[in-house]
KEMITI-194771 format. One record per residue: residue in one letter; x negated, y, z of N, C-alpha, C, O in turn; residue number from 1. Coordinates in steps of 0.001 Angstrom, whole numbers, padded with zeros to 6 digits. Layout:
   rest       n.u       n.v       n.w      ca.u      ca.v      ca.w       c.u       c.v       c.w       o.u       o.v       o.w    nr
      a         X         Y         Z         X         Y         Z         X         Y         Z         X         Y         Z   NUM
...
end
This chain:
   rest       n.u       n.v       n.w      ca.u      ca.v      ca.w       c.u       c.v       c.w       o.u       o.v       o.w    nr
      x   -069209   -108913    034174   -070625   -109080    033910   -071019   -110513    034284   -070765   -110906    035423     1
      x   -071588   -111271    033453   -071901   -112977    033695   -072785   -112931    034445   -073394   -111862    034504     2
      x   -073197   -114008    035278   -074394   -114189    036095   -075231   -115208    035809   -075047   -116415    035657     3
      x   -076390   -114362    035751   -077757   -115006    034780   -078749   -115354    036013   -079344   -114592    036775     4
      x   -078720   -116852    035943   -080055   -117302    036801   -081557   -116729    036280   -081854   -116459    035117     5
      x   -082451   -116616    037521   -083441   -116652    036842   -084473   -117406    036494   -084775   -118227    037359     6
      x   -085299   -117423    035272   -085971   -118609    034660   -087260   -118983    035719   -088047   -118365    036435     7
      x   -087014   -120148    035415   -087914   -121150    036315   -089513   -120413    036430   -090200   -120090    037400     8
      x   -089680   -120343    035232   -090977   -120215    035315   -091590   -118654    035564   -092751   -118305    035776     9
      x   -090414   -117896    035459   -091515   -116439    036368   -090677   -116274    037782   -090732   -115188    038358    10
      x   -089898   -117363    038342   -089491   -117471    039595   -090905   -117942    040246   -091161   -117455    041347    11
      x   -091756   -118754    039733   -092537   -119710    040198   -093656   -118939    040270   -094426   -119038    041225    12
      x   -093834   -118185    039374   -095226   -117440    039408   -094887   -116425    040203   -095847   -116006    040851    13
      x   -093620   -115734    040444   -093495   -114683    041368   -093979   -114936    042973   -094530   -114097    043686    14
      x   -093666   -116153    043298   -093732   -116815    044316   -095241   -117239    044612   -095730   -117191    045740    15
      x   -095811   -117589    043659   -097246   -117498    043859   -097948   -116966    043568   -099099   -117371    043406    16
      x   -097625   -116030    043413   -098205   -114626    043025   -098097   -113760    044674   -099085   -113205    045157    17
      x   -096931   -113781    045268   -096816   -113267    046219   -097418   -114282    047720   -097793   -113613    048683    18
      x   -097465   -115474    047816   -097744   -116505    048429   -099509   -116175    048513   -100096   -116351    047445    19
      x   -100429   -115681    049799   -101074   -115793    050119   -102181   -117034    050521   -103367   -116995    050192    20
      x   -101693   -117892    051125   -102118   -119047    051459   -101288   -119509    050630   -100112   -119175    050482    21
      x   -102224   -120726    049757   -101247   -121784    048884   -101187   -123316    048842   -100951   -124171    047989    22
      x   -101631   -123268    050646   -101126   -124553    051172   -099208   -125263    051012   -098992   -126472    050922    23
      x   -098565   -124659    051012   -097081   -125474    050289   -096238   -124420    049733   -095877   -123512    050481    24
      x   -095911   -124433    048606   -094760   -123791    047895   -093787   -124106    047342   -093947   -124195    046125    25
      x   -093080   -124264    047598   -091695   -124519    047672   -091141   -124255    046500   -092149   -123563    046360    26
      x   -090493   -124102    045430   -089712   -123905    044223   -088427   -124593    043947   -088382   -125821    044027    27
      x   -087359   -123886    043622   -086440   -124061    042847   -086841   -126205    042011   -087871   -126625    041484    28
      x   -085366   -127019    042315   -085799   -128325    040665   -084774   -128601    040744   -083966   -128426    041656    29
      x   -084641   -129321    039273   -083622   -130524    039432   -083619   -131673    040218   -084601   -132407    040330    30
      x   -082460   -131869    040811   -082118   -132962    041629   -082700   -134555    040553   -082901   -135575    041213    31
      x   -082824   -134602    039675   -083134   -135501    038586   -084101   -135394    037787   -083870   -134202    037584    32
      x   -085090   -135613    037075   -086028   -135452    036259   -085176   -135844    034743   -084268   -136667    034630    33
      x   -085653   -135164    033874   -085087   -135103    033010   -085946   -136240    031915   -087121   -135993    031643    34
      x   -085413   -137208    031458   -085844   -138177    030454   -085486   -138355    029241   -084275   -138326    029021    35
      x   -086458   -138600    028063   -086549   -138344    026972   -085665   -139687    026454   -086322   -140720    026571    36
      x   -084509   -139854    025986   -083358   -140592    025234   -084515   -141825    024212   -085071   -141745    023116    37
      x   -084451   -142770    025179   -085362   -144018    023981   -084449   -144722    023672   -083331   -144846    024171    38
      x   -085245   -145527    022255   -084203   -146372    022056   -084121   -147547    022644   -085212   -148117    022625    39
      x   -082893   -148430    023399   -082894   -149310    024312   -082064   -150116    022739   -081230   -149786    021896    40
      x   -083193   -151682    023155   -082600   -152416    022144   -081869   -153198    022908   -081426   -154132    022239    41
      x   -081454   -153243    024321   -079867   -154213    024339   -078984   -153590    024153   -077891   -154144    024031    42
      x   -079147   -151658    024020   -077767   -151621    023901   -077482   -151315    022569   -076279   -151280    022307    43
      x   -078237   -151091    021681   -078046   -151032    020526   -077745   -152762    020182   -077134   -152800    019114    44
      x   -077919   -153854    020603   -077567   -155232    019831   -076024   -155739    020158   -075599   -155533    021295    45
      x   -075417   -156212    019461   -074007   -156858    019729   -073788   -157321    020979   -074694   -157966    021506    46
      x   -072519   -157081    021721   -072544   -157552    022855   -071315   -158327    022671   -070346   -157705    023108    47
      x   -070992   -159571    022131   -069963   -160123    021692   -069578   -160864    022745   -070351   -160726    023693    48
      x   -068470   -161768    022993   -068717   -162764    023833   -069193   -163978    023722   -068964   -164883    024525    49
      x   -069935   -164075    022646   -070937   -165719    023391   -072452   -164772    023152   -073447   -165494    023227    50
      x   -072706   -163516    022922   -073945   -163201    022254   -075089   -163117    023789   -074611   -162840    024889    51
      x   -076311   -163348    023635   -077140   -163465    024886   -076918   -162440    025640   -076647   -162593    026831    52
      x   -076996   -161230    025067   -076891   -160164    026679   -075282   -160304    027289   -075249   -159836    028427    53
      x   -073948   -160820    026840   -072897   -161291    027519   -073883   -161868    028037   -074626   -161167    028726    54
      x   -074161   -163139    027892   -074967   -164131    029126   -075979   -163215    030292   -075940   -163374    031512    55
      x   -076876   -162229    029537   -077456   -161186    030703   -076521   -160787    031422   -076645   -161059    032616    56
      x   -075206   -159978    030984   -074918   -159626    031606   -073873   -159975    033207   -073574   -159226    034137    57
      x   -073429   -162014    032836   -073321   -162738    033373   -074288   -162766    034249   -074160   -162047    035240    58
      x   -075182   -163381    034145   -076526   -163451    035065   -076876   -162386    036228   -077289   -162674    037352    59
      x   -076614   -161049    035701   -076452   -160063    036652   -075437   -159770    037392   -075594   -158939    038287    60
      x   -074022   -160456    037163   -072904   -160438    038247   -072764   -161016    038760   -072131   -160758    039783    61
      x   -073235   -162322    038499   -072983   -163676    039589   -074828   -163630    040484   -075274   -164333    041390    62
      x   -075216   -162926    040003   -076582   -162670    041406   -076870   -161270    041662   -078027   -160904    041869    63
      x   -076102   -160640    041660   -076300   -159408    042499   -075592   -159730    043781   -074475   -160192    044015    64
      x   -076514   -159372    044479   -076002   -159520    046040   -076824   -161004    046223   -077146   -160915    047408    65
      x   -077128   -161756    045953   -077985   -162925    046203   -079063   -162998    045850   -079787   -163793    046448    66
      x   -079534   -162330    044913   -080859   -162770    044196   -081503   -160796    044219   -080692   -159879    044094    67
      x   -083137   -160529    044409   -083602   -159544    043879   -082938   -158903    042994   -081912   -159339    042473    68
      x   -083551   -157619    042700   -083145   -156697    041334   -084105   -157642    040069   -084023   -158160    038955    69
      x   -084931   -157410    041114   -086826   -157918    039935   -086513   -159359    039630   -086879   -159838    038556    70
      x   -085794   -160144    040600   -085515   -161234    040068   -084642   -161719    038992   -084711   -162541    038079    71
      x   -083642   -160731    039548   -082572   -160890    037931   -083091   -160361    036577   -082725   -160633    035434    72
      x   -083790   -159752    036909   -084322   -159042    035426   -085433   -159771    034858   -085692   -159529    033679    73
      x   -086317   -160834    035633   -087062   -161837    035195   -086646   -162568    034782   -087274   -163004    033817    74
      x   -085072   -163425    035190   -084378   -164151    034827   -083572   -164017    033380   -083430   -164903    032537    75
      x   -083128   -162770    033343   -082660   -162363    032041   -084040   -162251    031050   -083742   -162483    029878    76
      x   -085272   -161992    031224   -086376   -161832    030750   -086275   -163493    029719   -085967   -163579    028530    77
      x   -086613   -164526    030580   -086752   -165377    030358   -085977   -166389    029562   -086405   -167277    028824    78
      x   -084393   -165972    029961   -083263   -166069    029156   -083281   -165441    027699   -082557   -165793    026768    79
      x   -083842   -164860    027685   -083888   -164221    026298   -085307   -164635    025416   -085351   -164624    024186    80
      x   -086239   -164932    026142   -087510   -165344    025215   -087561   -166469    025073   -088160   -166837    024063    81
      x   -086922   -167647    026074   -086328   -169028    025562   -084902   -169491    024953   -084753   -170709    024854    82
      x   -084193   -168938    024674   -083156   -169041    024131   -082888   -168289    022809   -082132   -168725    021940    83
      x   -083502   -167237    022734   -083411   -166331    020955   -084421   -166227    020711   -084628   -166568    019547    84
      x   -085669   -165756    021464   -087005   -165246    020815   -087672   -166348    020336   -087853   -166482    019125    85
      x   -088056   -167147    021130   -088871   -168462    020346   -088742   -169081    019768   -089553   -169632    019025    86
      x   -086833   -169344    019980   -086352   -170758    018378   -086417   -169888    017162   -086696   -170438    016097    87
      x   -086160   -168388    017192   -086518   -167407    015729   -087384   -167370    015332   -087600   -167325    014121    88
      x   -088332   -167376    016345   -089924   -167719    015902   -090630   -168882    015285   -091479   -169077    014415    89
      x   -089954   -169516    016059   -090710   -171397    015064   -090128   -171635    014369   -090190   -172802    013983    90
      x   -088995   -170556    013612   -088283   -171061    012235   -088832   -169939    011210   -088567   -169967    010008    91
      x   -089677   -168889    011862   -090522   -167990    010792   -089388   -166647    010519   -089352   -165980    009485    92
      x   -088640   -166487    011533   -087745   -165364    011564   -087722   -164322    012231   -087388   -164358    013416    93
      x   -088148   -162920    011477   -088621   -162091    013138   -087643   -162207    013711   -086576   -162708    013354    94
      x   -088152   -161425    015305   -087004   -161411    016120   -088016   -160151    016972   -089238   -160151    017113    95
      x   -086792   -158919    017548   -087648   -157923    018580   -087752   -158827    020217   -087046   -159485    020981    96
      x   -089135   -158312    020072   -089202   -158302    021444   -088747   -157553    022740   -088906   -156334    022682    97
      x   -088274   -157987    023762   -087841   -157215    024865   -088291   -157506    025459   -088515   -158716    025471    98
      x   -088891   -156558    026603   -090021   -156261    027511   -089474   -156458    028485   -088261   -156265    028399    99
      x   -089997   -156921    029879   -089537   -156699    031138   -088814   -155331    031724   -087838   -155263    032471   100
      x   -089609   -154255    031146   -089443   -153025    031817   -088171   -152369    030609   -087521   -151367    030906   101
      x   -088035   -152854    029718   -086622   -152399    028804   -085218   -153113    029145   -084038   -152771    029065   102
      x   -085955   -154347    029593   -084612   -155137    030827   -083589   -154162    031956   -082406   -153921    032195   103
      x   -085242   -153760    032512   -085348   -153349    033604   -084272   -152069    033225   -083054   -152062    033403   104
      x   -085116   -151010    032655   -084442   -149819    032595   -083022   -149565    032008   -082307   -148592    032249   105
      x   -082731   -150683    031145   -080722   -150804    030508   -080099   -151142    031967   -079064   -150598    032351   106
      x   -080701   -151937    032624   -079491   -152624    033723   -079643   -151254    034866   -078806   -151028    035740   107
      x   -080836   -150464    034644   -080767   -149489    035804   -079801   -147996    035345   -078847   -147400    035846   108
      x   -080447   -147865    034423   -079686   -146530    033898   -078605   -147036    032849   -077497   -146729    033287   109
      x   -078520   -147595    031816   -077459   -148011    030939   -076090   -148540    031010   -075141   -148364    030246   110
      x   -076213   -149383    032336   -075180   -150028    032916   -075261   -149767    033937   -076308   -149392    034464   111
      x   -073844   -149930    034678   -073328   -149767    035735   -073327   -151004    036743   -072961   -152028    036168   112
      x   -073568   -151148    037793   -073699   -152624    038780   -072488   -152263    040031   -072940   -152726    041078   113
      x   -071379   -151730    040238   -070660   -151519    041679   -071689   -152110    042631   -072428   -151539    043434   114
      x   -071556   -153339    042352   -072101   -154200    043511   -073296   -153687    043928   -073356   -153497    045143   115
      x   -074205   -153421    043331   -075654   -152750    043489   -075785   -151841    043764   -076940   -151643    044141   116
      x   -075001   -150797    043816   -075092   -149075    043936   -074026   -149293    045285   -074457   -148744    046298   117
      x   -072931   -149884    045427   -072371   -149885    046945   -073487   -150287    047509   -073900   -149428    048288   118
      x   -074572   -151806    047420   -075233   -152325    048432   -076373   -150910    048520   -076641   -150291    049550   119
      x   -076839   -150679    047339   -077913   -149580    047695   -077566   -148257    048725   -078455   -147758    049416   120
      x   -076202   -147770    048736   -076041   -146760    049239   -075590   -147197    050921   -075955   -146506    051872   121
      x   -074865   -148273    051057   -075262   -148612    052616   -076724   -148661    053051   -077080   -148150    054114   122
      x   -077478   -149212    052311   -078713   -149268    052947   -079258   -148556    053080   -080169   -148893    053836   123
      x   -079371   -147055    052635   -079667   -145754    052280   -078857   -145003    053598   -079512   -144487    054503   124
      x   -077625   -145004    053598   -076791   -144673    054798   -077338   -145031    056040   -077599   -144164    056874   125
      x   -077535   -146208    056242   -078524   -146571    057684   -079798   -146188    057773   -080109   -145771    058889   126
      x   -080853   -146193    056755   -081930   -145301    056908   -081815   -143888    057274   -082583   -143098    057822   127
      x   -080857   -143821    056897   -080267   -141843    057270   -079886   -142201    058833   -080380   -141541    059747   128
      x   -079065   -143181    059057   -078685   -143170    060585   -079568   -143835    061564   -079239   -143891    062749   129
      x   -080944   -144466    061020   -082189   -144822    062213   -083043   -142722    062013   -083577   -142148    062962   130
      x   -082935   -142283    061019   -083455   -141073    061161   -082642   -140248    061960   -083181   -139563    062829   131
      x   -081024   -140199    061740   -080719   -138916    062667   -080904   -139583    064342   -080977   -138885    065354   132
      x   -080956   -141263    064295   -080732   -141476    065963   -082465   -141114    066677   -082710   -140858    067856   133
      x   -083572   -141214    065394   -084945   -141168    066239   -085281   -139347    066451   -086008   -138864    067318   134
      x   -084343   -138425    065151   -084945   -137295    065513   -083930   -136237    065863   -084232   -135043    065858   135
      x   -083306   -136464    066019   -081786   -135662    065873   -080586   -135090    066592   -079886   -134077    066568   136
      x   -080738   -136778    067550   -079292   -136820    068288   -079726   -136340    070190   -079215   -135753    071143   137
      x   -080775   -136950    069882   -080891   -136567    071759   -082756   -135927    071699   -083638   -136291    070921   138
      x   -082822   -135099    072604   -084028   -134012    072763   -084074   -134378    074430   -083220   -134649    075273   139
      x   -085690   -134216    074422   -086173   -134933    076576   -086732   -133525    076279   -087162   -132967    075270   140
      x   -086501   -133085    077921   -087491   -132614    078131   -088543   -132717    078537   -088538   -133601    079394   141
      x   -090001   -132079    078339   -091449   -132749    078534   -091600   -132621    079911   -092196   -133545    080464   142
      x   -091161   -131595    080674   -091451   -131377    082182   -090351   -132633    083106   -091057   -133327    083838   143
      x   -089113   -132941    083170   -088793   -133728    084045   -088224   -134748    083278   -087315   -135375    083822   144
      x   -088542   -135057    082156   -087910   -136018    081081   -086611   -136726    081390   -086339   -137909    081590   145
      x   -085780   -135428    081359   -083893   -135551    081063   -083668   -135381    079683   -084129   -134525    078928   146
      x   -082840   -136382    079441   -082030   -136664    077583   -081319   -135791    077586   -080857   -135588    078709   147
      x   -080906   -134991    076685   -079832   -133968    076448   -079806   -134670    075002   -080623   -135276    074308   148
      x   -078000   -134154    074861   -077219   -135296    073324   -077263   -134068    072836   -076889   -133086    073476   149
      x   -077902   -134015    071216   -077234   -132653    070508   -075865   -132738    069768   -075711   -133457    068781   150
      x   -075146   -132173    070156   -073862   -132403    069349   -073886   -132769    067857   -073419   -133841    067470   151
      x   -074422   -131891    067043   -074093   -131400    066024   -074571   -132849    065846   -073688   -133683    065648   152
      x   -075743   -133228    065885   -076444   -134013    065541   -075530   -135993    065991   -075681   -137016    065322   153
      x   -074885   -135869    066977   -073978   -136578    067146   -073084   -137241    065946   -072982   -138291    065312   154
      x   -072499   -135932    066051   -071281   -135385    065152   -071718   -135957    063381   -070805   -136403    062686   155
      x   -073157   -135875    062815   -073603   -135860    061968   -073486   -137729    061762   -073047   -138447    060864   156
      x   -074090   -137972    063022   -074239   -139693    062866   -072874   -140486    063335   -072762   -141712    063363   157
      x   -072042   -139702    063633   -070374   -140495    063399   -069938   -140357    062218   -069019   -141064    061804   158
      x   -070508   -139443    061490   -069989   -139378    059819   -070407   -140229    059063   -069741   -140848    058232   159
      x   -072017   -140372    059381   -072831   -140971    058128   -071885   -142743    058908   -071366   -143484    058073   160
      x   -071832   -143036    059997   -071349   -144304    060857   -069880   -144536    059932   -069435   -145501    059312   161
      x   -069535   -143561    060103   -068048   -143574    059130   -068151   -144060    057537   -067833   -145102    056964   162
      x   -068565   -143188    057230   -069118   -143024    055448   -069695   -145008    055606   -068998   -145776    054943   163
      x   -070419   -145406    056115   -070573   -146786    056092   -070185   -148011    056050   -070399   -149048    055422   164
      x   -069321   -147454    057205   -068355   -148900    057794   -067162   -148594    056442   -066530   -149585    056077   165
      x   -066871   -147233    055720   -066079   -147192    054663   -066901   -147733    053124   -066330   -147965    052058   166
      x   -068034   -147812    053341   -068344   -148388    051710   -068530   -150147    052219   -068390   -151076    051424   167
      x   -068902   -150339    053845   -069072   -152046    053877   -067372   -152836    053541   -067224   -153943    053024   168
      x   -066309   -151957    053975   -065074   -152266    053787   -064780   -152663    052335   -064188   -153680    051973   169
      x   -065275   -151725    051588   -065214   -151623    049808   -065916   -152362    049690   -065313   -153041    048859   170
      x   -067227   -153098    049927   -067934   -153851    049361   -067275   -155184    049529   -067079   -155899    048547   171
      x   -066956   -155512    050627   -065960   -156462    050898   -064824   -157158    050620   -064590   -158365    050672   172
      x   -064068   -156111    050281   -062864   -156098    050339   -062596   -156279    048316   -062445   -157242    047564   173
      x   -062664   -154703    048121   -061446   -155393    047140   -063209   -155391    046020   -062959   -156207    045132   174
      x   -064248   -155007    045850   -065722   -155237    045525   -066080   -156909    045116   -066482   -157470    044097   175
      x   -065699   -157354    046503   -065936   -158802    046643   -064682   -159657    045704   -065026   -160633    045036   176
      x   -063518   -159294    045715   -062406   -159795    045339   -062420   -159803    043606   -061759   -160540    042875   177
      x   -063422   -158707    043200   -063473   -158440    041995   -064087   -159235    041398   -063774   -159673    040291   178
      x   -065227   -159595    042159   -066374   -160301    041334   -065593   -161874    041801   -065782   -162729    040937   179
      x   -064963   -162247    042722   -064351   -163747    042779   -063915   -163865    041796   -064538   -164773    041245   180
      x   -062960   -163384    040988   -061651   -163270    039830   -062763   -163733    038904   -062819   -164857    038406   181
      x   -063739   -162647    038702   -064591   -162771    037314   -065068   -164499    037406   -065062   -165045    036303   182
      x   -065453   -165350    038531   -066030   -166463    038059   -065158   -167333    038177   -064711   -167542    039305   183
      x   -064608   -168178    036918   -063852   -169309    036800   -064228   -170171    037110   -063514   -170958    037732   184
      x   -065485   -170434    036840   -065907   -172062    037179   -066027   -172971    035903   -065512   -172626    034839   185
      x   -066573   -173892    036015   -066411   -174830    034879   -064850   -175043    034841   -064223   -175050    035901   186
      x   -064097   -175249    033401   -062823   -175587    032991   -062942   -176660    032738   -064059   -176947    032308   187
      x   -062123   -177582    032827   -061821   -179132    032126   -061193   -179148    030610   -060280   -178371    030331   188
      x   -061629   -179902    029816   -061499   -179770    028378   -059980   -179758    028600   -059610   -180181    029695   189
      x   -058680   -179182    027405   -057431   -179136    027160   -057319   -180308    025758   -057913   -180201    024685   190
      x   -056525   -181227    026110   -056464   -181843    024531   -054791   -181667    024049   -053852   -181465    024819   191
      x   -054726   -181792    022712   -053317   -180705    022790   -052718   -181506    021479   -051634   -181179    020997   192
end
């Protein structure tokens, strides 16, 4: 016999239906909100190697980790409305426009950044570990204010401590090594 969840929506009304006071109710979600498939015009345009979003997408590997998110995506903004949009324009040729926030949303959801999603998730990891050390790990008591360590809670912040010092290693290590390789540098002409 298969096992059939039940539907969202008379879970929800059951619950508040039965829920007296309807100061907080709690329900069943997705971990994700679900978004409607637009069309993104960088990734629909050629990504050749001399074509501008190669160059975006240059721009975003050699400054991640140095420069803003908002900054790189202004930068690619700008890269693209002085370099294709306007010389198409003063020659009487359409050309689409790309928006800040269509920048924005290809480099967030469309593409992948290592570098950006390791740095985001350390930083995310230590916000988790100033929360388990302020609420978690040690309990006073109010009458003779003695620290007692909670284990579990210990135990919890040597993991997330672990889980850290293992993605700063990766970011480092072979993360960092990756993105060295990718930049050559200016070459000196070959005459042959």
């Amino acid at each position: 016999m298969p096992f059939q969840l039940p539907d969202m929506n008379s879970l929800s009304s059951e619950i508040l239906m039965e829920e007296d006071e309807p100061e907080k109710v709690d329900v069943p979600c997705d971990v994700e909100d679900e978004h409607s498939e637009v069309h993104c015009p960088i990734c629909s345009h050629n990504s050749g190697e001399a074509s501008v979003i190669q160059k975006m997408n240059e721009i975003e590997a050699n400054l991640t980790g140095t420069v803003s998110c908002e900054e790189i995506y202004r930068i690619q903004h700008e890269l693209y409305e002085h370099q294709v949009r306007q010389p198409l324009l003063r020659q009487g040729m359409e050309c689409p426009e790309i928006s800040l926030d269509q920048i924005r949303n290809h480099y967030q959801n469309h593409r992948l950044n290592l570098k950006d999603i390791i740095a985001k998730e350390i930083l995310f990891v230590n916000v988790m570990q100033v929360h388990f050390r302020k609420s978690q790990i040690a309990t006073m008591n109010v009458k003779d204010k003695t620290k007692t360590l909670n284990m579990k809670g210990v135990d919890q912040w040597v993991k997330l401590s672990k889980h850290k010092l293992d993605l700063i290693k990766y970011y480092n290590g072979p993360l960092a090594k990756k993105s060295k390789g990718k930049n050559g540098g200016i070459k000196p002409y070959e005459f042959t």
